[in-house]
Each structure stands twice: as C-alpha cells, then as structure tokens.
N, C-alpha and C positions, 0 to 999 in steps of 0.2 A: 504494500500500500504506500501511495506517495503522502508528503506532508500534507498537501492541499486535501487529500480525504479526510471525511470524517472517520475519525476512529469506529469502533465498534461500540463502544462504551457512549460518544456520543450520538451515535444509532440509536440506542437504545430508549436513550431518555434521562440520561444521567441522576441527577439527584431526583424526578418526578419521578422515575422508572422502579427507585428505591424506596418510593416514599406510595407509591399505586399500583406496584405489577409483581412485587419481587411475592415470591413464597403464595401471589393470590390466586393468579391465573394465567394463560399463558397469553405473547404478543408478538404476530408479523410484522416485519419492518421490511418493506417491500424496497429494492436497489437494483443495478443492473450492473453488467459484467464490470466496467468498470468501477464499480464498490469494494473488489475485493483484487481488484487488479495486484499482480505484485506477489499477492499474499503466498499463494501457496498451488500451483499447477500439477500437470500430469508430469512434465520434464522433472519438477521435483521427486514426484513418486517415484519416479524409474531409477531415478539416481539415489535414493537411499536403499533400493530395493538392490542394487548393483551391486552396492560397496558396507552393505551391512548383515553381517550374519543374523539375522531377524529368527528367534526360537516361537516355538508355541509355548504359551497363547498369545505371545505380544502381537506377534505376526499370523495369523489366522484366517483363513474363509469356512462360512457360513449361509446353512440355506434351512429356511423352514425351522430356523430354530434350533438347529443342532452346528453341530463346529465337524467341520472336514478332516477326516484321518491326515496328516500330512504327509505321506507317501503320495497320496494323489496326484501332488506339484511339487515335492521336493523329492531327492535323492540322498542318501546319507554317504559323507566322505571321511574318508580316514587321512589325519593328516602325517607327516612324517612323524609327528611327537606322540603319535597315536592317539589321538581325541578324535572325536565323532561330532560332527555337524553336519546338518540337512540344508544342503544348497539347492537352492531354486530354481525349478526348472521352467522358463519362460514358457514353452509351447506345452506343457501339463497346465499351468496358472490360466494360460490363456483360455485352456480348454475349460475348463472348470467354472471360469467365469464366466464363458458363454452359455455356460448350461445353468446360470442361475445363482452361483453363488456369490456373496455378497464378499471386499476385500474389507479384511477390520485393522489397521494401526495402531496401537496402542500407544498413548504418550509420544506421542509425535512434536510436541513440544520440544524435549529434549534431544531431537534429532533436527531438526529445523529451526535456522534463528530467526527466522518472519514468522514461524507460529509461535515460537516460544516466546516473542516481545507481544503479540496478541494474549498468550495468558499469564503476565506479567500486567500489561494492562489491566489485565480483569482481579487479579488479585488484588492490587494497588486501592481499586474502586470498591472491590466488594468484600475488601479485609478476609479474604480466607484461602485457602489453597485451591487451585483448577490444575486439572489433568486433560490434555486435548488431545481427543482420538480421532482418528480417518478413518472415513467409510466410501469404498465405491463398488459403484454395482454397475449393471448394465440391463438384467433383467425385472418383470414384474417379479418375479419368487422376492417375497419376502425373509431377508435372512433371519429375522430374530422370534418374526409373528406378533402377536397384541403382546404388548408386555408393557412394566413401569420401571424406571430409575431409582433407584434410590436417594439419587443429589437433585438437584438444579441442572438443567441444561443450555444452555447457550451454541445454535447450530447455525455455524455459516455455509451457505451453500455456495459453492468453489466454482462449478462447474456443471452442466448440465441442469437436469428436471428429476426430480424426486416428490411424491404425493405422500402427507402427511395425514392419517387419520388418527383422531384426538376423541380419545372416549372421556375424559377427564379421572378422576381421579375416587376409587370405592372404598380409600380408609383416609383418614386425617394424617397427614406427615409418617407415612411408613416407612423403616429403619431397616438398614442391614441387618443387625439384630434387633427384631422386635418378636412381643411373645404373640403375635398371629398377621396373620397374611390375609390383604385386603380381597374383599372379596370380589369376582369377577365382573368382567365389567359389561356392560348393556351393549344388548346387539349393531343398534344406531350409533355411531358416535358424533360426537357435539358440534364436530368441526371437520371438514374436507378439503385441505388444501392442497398446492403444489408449490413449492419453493425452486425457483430459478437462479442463475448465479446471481450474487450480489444479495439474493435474501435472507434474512436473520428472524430466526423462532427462537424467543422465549419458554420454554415449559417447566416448571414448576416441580419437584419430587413427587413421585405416587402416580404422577399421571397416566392413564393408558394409552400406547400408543402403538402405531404401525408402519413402520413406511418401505419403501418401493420403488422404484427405477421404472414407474409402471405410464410411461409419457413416451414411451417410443426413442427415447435418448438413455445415453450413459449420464450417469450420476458422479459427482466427486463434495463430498462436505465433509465438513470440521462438526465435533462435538463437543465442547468444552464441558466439561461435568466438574462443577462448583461442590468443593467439599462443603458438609452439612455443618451446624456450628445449632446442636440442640440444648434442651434444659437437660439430658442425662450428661452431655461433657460440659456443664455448667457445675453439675453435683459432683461430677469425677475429680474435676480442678479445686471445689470448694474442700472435699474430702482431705487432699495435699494439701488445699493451704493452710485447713483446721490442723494439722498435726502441730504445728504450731504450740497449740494449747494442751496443758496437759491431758483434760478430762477426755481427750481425744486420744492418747498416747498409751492413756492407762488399759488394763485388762478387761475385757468386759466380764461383770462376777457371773459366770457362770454356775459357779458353786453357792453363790450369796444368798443370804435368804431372799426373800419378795420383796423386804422394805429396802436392804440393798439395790435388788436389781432396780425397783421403781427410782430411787435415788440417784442414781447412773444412768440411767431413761432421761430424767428431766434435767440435768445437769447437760446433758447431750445437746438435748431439745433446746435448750437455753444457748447453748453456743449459736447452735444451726440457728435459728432465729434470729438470733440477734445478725446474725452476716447477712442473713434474707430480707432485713427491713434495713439494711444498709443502702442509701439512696445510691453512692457509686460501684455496688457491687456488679454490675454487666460491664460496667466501664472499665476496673480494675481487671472483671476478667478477660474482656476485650484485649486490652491493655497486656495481656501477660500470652493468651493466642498469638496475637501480633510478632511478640516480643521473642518469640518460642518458633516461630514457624521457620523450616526451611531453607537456605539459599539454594538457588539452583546452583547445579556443577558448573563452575567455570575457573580451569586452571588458567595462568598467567605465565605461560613459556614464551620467549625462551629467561623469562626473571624470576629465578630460583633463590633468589637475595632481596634485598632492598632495591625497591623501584627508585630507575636513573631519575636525576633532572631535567629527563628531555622534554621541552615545552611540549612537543607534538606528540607525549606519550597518550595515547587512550585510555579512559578510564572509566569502568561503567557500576556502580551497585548494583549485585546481584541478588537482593534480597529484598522482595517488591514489598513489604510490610515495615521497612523500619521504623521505627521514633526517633525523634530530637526533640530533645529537651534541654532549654536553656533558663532555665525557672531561677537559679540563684544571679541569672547576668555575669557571674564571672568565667564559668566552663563551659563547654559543650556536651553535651551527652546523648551518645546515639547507641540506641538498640536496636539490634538484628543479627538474628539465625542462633536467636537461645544466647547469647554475647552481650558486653554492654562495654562501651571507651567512654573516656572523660578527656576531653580535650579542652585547652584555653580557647576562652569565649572567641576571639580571632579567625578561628577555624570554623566558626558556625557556616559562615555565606557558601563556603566549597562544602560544608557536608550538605546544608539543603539544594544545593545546586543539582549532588547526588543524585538525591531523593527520586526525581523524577524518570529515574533509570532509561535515560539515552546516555550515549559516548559523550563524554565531554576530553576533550584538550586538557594535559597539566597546567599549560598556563593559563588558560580560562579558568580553571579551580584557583588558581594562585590568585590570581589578578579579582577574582571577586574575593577573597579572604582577604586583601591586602596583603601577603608575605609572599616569600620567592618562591619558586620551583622546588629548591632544594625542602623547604620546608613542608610544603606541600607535599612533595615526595612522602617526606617522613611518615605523614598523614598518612598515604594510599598503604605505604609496606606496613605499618599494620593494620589496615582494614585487609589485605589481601593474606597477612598470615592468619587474620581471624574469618577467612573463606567468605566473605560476605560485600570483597572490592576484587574484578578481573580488570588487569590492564593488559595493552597491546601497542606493539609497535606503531608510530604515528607514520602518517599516509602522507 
C-alpha cells in the first residue's frame, strides 16, 4: 500500500468503529483493487512458497472441512544430514486446487513485511495481538463449511471474488475453552455477500460463517484474527497480581474447621472486591497486556555490538504496544515486550518518534531529541539488546 492510501485501520472507522462495530456486529467497507495495491499479491505467494520449507499445519489445503493428507502435493526429502522435509510439488498443488481445495497460510505476517506492518497497525489500534493468515481458492467447495472463530476477524480481500455467508452468531462471546459449544446455526443466514479486491469485512467472534470462491474467479484474502482480551484473563492477571497479599499466598484450610474455612472465604472475598471496585482496575490491566505483549522477531545483522553512529542507520520499534511514560519530567520510561528502560527526559522526542513503528533515520531520532548520533546510538543498542528496537543499514 502506498502512503497516499488509507490505511486499513482508517477503513474501518477508527475511533467510531471502536466505539459502534467492534465485538457488536459485523461491517463491509466496500474499495477496489487499488485499496490494497502493494499489499500483498500472487508473485508474493509463489515466492514464499519457493524459498520456505512450509510444514503442516502452517502450510495446508483444505476442502469440505477436512485438511488434505500432504502427500497429495508434497514429497518427502532426505537431506544429506538426514532430516526429512516435505517439499512441494507444484503440478500435485496445482492439481488439488483445481479440484476444490482451499490454500491456508498461516501467520503470514511473519513471512511478509507489507502484511506484517498491516498487523502491527492493527495491534497499535486495537491494543492486542493479531495473527494474519492466507487463504486462496479457486473453486465453489467450500474449505472449512459453516463454522465460527473464536477471535475477531479483520478480512482483506487481495485478489479476486469470494461470497460471504453470515449466519450470525448462536452463543454470546464463545471461547476456545469454554464449558459448551454454541449451538447450530439457522438455515437462512442474515447476510449474503461477495467481497472483491480492495474489500474489508469486519466479523465479530462466535459468528457463523461460510465462504467460497463460488463467482467464477480465483480468490486470494488476508485474515487477521485479533487475539480475545476477556473477563476470564482479567481474573487470571488479577489472580498474579493478588499474590501480592498474603491472604492470597496462605494455604487454603482444608483441614480447618467451618468457622476457619468461612474466615478465609471472606478475607478472600475482601481482597477480590476490593481490586473489583477499583475505578482503574481495566486500565492497570490494560496497562500490564500492553506492557507484556510480544515483539515480533526482528534480528539486527550484520550489528552484533552496539549500533554505529551512522546518521543513515535505520531504525524501526518492533513492538506495536509500547508505553512512554514521562510522569516525573525528568526520565523517560518506555515499556515493551515484558521490559521497561528509564532514560533522561532528553530522549523522550526519539522514543515517541519510535512509537509509530515506521523506519526512521539515526539522525532524524537525534535531531528530534536534540543530542548526537552517537548518543542516540546509545539509545537504539539497548532497545535492540532488549529485542524490542531492529536496525539496518541506511539506503
């Protein structure tokens, strides 16, 4: 995508989309090929498919709902050091897909750096972790049949025509582990569409859904499936953060009489409580998701030491959620990927500059910090020993 596009994020709706659509119901954003120009093509397909040993299940076709033996289109090789991998055989693949099965990527983010800045955008926006999978088809067979997600979805459609049928959704926010499974969904479904390149569906966890290649074209789209963030990892985090306290730490009297156990009940009950009528208790734990999440993989060769002074070194934050905090005005304090640095207040301009996780120039970080390159430097070599700053030789 070029700069002049709108993002995907502001497709959406940005702050109204979060404040009217997110977790309610689902929403087309109707664009045309150029909307997603850039982003992510068939030539890319072909060349991760070339040059990467892809195992099942990350790499997998699908038809009706079941996952294809992989002998079908691969071959197993023995390599001189004797290990075994299943390379792919073009004229099996092809065949296969012409008879209906569906092609599935998994995390194609971290194989691609134009998908992988698309769900770094969306983390950035929607404070939680996204995983973006590829799907292409070519026939009506549906790979997967009615079925629901478990997260949020966000689908850009890349390439061709794919029909969406949307039964909506037969339990309230249904979980990976939940203690029952929604039940089946009504024969009509609520919605009928067909998404062309450049368009963007919204759908919501739980929803049912179907889709298909079933337009007389080849299909290619992005899934972005947005990790969940419920009240049971709200209790799992408050759990950790209660240990804290002792009444939390102690034994539970299994052995104790009744007025014991009740005594250790309500001493319980009193903690929990009290954190639950805490007005910044989502925000602290907002605040510690964030704080805890992730950096993607991004090594900084060939600088295996402290990063040069070269003004034209590149410099990018690889960790779409961090904080900066300058609350006392004399430090800097930036969180990300489970880490936290304390830097002289000085440094603040080059770490929010960060933030925004494009490449920035060393000396465009310097020059908005006021301080030199070398100093600056100092700054990136430990954001990048602490896995959460990638730099690159300047262009």
């Amino acid at each position: 995508m070029t700069a002049e596009q709108p993002s995907v994020v502001e497709r959406l709706g940005g702050d109204d989309f979060l404040a009217q659509t997110l977790g309610r119901s689902y929403k087309v954003v109707r664009g045309d090929a150029t909307s997603t120009a850039g982003l992510f093509g068939w030539d890319d397909l072909n060349a991760i498919l070339a040059v990467h040993r892809l195992e099942s299940p990350r790499f997998r076709l699908a038809a009706d709902g079941t996952q294809l033996p992989t002998h079908l289109y691969s071959r197993p090789v023995v390599t001189r050091r004797s290990t075994v991998w299943n390379q792919l055989q073009p004229s099996a693949l092809h065949q296969q897909l012409a008879q209906g099965a569906t092609l599935v990527l998994d995390a194609v983010d971290e194989l691609h750096q134009g998908v992988g800045g698309l769900a770094m955008d969306l983390e950035r926006w929607l404070r939680t972790g996204v995983q973006t999978n590829l799907y292409a088809s070519w026939t009506s067979t549906e790979g997967f049949g009615v079925h629901w997600d478990d997260h949020d979805v966000v689908v850009v459609q890349l390439d061709g025509a794919k029909r969406w049928r949307i039964y909506g959704p037969t339990r309230v926010a249904p979980m990976h582990r939940d203690v029952d499974s929604p039940e089946l969904p009504p024969e009509t479904p609520v919605a009928e569409l067909v998404l062309t390149a450049g368009d963007l569906l919204y759908l919501p966890r739980g929803w049912w859904h179907a889709v298909a290649a079933s337009e007389g074209q080849h299909s290619l789209h992005l899934t972005c499936g947005m990790q969940s963030t419920t009240g049971a990892d709200l209790i799992t985090w408050l759990s950790e953060a209660l240990r804290a306290q002792e009444g939390v730490r102690v034994d539970v009297p299994r052995f104790g009489t009744e007025a014991e156990q009740q005594a250790f009940l309500r001493a319980l009950a009193k903690l929990v409580a009290s954190e639950l009528e805490s007005p910044d208790l989502i925000t602290r734990f907002a605040a510690s998701r964030d704080a805890t999440e992730r950096a993607r993989l991004a090594p900084s060769l060939p600088y295996i030491t402290a990063a040069p002074p070269n003004p034209d070194l590149r410099v990018r934050l690889v960790a779409s959620r961090a904080v900066l905090d300058s609350g006392d005005g004399a430090t800097a304090r930036l969180i990300a990927g489970g880490e936290e640095w304390t830097f002289a207040a000085k440094a603040e301009p080059m770490l929010a500059l960060l933030l925004d996780g494009d490449v920035h120039r060393l000396a465009d970080l310097a020059q908005a910090a006021g301080i030199t390159p070398a100093q600056a430097a100092g700054v990136v070599t430990e954001l990048v020993e602490g896995q959460v700053v990638a730099i690159g030789a300047g262009q």
